[in-house]
N, C-alpha and C positions, 0 to 999 in steps of 0.2 A: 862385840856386836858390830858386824857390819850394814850399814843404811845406805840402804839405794837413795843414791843423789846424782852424781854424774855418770854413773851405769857405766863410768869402768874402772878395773879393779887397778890399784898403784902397784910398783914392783913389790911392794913388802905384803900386802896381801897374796900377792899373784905366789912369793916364797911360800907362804904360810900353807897353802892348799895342795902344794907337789908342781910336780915336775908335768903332769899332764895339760895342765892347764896354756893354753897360749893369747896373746892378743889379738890372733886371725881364728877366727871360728872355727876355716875349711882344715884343722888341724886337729879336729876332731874327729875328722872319719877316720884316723889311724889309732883311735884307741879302741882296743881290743870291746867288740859287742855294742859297740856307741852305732846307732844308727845316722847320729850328724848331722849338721844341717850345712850347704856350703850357699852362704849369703853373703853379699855384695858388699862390700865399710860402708856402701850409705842406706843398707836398710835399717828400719826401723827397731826390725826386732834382735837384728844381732847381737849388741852387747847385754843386752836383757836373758836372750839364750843363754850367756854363756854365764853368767851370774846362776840359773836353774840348773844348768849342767854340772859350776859348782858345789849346788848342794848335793846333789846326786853321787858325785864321787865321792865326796866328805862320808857320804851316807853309808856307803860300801867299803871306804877304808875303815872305818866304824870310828873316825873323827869329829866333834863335835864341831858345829855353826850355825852361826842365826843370821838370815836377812831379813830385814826388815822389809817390805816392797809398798810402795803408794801405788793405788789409782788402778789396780788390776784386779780382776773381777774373774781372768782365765789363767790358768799357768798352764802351760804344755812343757813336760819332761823331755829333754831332748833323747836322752841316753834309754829311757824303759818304753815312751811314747804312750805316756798317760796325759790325758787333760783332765784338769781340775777346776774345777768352777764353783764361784762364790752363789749360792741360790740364795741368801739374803743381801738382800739391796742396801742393808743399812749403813754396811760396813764395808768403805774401798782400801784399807790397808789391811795386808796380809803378809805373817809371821811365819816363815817356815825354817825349821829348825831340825838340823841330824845328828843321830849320835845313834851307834851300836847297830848300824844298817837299819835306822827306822829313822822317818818323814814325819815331821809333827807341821801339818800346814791351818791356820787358823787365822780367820777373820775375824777381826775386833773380839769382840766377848763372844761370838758365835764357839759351839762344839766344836774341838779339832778333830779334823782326818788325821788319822794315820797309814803311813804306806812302808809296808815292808818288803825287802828284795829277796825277789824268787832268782834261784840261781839256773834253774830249766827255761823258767821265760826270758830270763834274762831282763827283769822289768821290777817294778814294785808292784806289788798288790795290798788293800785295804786289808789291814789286819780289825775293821772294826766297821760296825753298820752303818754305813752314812753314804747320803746319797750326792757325796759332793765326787766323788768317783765315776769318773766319764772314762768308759773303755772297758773293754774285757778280752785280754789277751788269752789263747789259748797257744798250748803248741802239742803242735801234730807232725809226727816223725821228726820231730825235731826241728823244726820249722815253725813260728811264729805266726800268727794270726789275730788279727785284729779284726772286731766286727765294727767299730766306726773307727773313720777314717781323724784319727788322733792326731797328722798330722799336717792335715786341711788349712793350709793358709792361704787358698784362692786361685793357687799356682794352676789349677789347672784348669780353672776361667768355667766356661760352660760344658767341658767333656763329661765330668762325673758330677752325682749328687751323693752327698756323703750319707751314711744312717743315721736315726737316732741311736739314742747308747742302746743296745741288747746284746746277750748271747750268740751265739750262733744257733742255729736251728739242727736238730740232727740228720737230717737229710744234706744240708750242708757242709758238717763234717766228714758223712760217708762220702761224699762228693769230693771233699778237699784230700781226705785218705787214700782213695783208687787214684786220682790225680797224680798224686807226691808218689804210688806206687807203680803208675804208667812211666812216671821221669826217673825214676829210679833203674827201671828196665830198661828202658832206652839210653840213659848214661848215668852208672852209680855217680860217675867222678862229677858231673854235673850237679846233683842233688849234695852232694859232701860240699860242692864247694859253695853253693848257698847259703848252707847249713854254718861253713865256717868263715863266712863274709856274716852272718849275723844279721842277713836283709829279713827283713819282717814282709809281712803282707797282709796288703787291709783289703777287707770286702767291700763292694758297692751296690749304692742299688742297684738293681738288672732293670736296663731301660729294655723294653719290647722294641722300639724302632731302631733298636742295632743287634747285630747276630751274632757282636761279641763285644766286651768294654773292659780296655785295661789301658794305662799309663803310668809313667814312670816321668818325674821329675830331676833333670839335674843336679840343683839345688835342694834335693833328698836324697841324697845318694844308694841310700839302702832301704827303702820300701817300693814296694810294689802297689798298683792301685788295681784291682780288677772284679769283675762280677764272678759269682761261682754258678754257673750256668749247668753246665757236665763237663766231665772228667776228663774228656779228652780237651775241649773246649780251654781246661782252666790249666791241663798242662803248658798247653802250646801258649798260654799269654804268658804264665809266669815265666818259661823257659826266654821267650820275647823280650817281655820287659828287663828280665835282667840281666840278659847282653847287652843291652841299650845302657845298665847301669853299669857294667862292666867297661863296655868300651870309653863311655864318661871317664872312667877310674883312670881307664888308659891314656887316656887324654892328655889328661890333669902332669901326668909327668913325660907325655912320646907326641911331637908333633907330629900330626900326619898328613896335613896341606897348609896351602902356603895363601890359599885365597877360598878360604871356607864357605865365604858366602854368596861365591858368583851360583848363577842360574842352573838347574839340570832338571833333567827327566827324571821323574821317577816313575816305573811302570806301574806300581801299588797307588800312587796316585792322584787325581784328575787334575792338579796346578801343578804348575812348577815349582820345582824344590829348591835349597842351596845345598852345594857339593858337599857337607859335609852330611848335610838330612840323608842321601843319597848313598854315601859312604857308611854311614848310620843301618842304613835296611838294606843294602849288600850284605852287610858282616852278620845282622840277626838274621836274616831267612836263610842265608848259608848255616848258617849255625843250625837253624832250626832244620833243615833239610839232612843234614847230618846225623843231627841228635833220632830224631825219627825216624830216618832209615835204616838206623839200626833198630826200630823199635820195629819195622816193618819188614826186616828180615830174619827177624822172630817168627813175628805174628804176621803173614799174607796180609796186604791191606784192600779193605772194604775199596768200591768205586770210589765213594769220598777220598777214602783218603789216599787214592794212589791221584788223583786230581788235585789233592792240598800238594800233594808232595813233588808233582808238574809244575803246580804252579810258582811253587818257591824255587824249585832248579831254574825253570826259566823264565822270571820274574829275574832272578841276578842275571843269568848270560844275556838276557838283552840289557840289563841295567848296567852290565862295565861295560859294555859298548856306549851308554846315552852316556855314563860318568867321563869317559873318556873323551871324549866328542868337547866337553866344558872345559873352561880352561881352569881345573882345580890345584894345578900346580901340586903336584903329593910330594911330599919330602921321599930321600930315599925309602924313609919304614914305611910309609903311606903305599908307595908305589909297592914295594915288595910283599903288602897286605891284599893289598888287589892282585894283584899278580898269583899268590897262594890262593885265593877264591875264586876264583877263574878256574883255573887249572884243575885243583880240587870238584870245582861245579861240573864244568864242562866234561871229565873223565865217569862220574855219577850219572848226569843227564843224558850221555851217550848211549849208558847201558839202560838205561831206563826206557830210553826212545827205542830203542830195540827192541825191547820184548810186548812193547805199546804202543808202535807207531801210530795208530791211529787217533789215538786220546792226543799223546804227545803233540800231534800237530794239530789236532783241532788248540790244544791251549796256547801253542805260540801262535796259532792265526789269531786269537782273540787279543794276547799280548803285544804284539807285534801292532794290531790294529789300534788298538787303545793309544801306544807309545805314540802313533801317526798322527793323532789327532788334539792331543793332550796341550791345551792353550791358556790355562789360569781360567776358562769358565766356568760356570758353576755345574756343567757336566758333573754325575755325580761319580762316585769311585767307583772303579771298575768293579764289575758284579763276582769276576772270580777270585777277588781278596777273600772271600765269604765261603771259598769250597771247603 
């Protein structure tokens, strides 16, 4: 029996559980299917995490373990992204114990959950009625789905409001289905490679005063946060967000400037950024402008969308101009990143402006105008981030 007391584990435990286990959390996005958490040495919940992430492994190598935990009433799974919650008040200690890839979690004398590992969801699921089961993962083409957001610790302030626990609706799934089918056409290698980074993706509510809602957290390295709106709508955020989570990754081992957080433009918008924010939505709308243009020389695109696809060409070529302009200092890889997206852009937005001059320059006059005037006031964001 191990008993949470100082919330971290000595060298002879740390043996006891394998080789996966570390005393830095951020060493858990390298284990194969672990969505991860990468948290700070002085937050709160990190050693706590990494105690839950132990039963989890124990639970899958089908080795037995008991913690003991005081004082916690929620458990969030790091590795399957389940939360669990005590719904009687009586009892603040909680016993969870694995063996044979099954979860025996239990409050005082309360009924125990059980959670057993689905090897398609890559998660556990309740092998038994009870409604201490928060989440319901599904996967669709092979992609993960969460309809609440399981792994909600506030990180994203006022942007999203999470759901309560349900299903997904099936209008939602046809929705989540043509999506993951639209990003499949436009780049398989894309969709494979989400599929084997293991990012999950949670739904949100869909607020009406925004015409699209998704983020991505640092410090989550592998979820997705976004509303399922339509299909095209829900490709383009998840293809978004997880270059965002990609470039993090890149990060994490390739500097790419030398003074991240001085000032810059960014044409997407209406305050000032720091060069790396800036650096950040170069390399996703490049990406995205890419990934869809080959989805759109397949398929001819609508007005809309030859207007999304203006505005992202040139949304970056004025933006490595503002990024340049700041004193971002890029390391060699930095520079030679920009330097590829430029080039790249510029040789796509030529041919583009060719065959649409007149669209083409209506949307740099509005870009172009926007960047002029762009002063950290509460001007709101420019209206063609939304085409």
């Amino acid at each position: 029996m191990l008993d949470w007391c100082s919330g971290r584990l000595n060298r002879e435990q740390q043996a006891a559980i394998g080789t996966y286990l570390s005393s830095d959390i951020s060493a858990l996005a390298a284990v194969p299917g672990c969505a991860g958490l990468h948290l700070p040495s002085s937050h709160p919940l990190r050693d706590f995490m990494l105690w839950i992430f132990t039963i989890e492994l124990a639970a899958i190598a089908g080795c037995s373990l008991s913690l003991d935990i005081v004082d916690r009433d929620t458990l969030v799974f790091p590795l399957s992204g389940l939360r669990v919650q005590n719904l009687d008040g009586r009892h603040s200690g909680v016993c969870c114990a694995s063996a044979d890839g099954t979860i025996q979690i239990q409050w005082g004398t309360a009924p125990a959950a059980y959670l057993q590992w689905d090897a398609e969801l890559r998660a556990f699921r309740s092998n038994t009625a009870t409604e201490l089961l928060v989440g319901h993962p599904e996967a669709i083409r092979g992609i993960r789905f969460d309809s609440y957001a399981v792994y909600d610790f506030g990180l994203a302030g006022s942007q999203a409001r999470t759901r309560k626990p349900s299903t997904l609706a099936n209008k939602e799934r046809q929705t989540i289905n043509m999506a993951l089918r639209l990003l499949e056409v436009a780049s398989p290698e894309t969709l494979s490679e989400i599929r084997g980074t293991r990012t999950n993706i949670t739904a949100l509510i869909t607020r009406p005063d925004l015409v699209r809602q998704s983020y991505s957290v640092e410090a989550v390295p592998r979820v997705i946060y976004c509303a399922t709106r339509t299909a095209f709508d829900l490709a383009d955020v998840v293809c978004h967000e997880y270059h965002h989570l990609k470039l993090f990754l890149i990060e994490e081992e390739h500097q790419l400037l030398r003074n991240p957080t001085v000032a810059a433009v960014a044409p997407w918008r209406r305050d000032m950024r720091t060069a790396r924010g800036v650096l950040h939505g170069l390399y996703v709308f490049y990406t995205l402008a890419t990934i869809f243009g080959h989805l759109f020389d397949i398929f001819p695109p609508s007005n809309i969308g030859l207007r999304k696809l203006l505005m992202w060409r040139t949304a970056v070529d004025v933006g490595v101009t503002c990024l340049r302009k700041a004193d971002w200092q890029p390391t060699p890889l930095g520079a030679d990143l920009l330097d590829a997206i430029e080039g790249g852009n510029r040789e796509q937005l030529d041919r583009i402006t060719s065959q649409n001059a007149t669209t083409a320059n209506r949307v740099r006059a509005l870009v172009s105008e926007h960047v002029a005037r762009v002063s950290g006031s509460d001007e709101a964001d420019p209206f063609y981030v939304a085409f």
